[in-house]
VMD Tcl script that draws the C-alpha trace (Angstrom):
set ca {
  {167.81 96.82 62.32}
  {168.26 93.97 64.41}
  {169.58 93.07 67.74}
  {170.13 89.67 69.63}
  {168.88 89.46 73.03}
  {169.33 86.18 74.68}
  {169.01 84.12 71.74}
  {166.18 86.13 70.11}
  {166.06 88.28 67.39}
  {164.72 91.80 68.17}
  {163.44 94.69 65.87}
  {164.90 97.87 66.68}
  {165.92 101.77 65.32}
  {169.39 101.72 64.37}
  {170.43 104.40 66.16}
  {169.37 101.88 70.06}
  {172.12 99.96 68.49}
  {174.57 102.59 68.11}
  {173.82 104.42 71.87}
  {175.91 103.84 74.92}
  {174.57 102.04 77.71}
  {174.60 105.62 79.39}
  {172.44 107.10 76.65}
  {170.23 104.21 76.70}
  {169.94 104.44 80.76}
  {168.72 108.10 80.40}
  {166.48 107.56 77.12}
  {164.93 104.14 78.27}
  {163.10 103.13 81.56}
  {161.79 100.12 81.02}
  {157.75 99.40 80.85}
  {155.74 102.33 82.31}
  {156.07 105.75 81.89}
  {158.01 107.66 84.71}
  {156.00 107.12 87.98}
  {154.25 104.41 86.51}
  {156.39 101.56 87.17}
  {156.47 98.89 89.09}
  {152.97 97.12 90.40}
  {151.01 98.95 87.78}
  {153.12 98.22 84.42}
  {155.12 95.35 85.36}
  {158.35 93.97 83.03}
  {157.29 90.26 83.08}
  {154.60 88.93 82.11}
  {153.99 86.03 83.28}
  {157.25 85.26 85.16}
  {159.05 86.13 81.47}
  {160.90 89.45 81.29}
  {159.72 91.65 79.10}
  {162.34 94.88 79.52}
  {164.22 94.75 76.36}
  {161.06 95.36 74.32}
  {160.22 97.97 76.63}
  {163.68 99.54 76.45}
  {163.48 99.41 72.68}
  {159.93 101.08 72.64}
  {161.14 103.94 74.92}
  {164.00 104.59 72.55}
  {161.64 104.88 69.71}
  {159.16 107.13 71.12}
  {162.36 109.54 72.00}
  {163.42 109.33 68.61}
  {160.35 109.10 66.38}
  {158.73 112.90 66.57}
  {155.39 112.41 64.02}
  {151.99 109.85 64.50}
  {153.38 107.61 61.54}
  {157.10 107.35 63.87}
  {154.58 106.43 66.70}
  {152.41 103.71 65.05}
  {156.20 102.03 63.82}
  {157.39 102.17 67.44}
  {153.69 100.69 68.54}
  {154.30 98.12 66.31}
  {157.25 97.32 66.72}
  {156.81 97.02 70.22}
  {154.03 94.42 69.66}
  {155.97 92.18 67.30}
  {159.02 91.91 70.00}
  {157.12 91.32 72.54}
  {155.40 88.68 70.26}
  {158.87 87.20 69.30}
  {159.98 87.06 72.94}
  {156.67 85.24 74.24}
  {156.98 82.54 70.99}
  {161.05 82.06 71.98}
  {160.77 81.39 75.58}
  {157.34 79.81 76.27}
  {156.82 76.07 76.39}
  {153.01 75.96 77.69}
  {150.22 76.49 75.33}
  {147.81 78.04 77.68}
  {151.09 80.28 78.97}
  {151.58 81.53 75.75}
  {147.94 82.57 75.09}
  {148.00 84.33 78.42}
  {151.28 86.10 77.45}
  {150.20 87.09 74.23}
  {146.98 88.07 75.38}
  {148.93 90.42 78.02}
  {151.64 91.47 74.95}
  {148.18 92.81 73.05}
  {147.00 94.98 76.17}
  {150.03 96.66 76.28}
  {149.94 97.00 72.55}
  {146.62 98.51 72.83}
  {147.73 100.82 76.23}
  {150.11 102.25 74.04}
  {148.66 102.83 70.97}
  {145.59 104.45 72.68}
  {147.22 106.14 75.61}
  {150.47 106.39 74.79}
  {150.26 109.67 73.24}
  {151.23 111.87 75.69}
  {154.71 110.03 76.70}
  {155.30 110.13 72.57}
  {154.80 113.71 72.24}
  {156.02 114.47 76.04}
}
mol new
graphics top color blue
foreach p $ca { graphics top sphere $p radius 0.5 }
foreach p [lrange $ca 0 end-1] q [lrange $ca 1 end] { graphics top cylinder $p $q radius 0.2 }
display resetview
């Protein structure tokens, strides 16, 4: 499914689209896991904000339950955050560093993020 957020198409689960804000609120928070926001996973990158992709990625990890439901939420994660960086950056060397950013947290979740998945 899709969703529009601020002028840019976003991949997501069908069922993000179909939750309340209040069900989102308690199934989502943001980048990081829970005591790991802030300072250590920030939602920019860059100065660009990067929560929606985040949001979406926590919604799929509470909904997917096996590792192939985790490697489409991974993914997934990676092309938003890929679509947001290409939407709403002008600079060339910006957008390298962005996207060079976008593929650590990629990699931070695909590696690590296995205990938040299966949590």
């Amino acid at each position: 499914m899709k969703i529009t957020y601020d002028g840019i198409e976003l991949d997501c689960h069908k069922g993000y689209l179909k939750a309340s804000p209040k069900q989102r609120a308690e199934i989502c928070n943001g980048c990081g896991t829970v005591g790991w926001k802030g300072a250590l996973v920030p939602e920019t990158m860059w100065g660009l904000n990067i929560q929606v992709a985040c949001q979406i990625h926590d919604y799929d990890y509470w909904k997917y339950t096996s590792a192939k439901g985790k490697k489409i939420a991974d993914d997934r994660f990676l092309l938003n955050l890929n679509r947001i960086i290409e939407d709403k950056t002008k600079w060339t060397i910006v957008k390298w560093m962005r996207k060079r950013r976008a593929y650590k947290y990629y990699l931070a979740v695909k590696y690590m993020g296995e205990e938040a998945f299966y949590a």
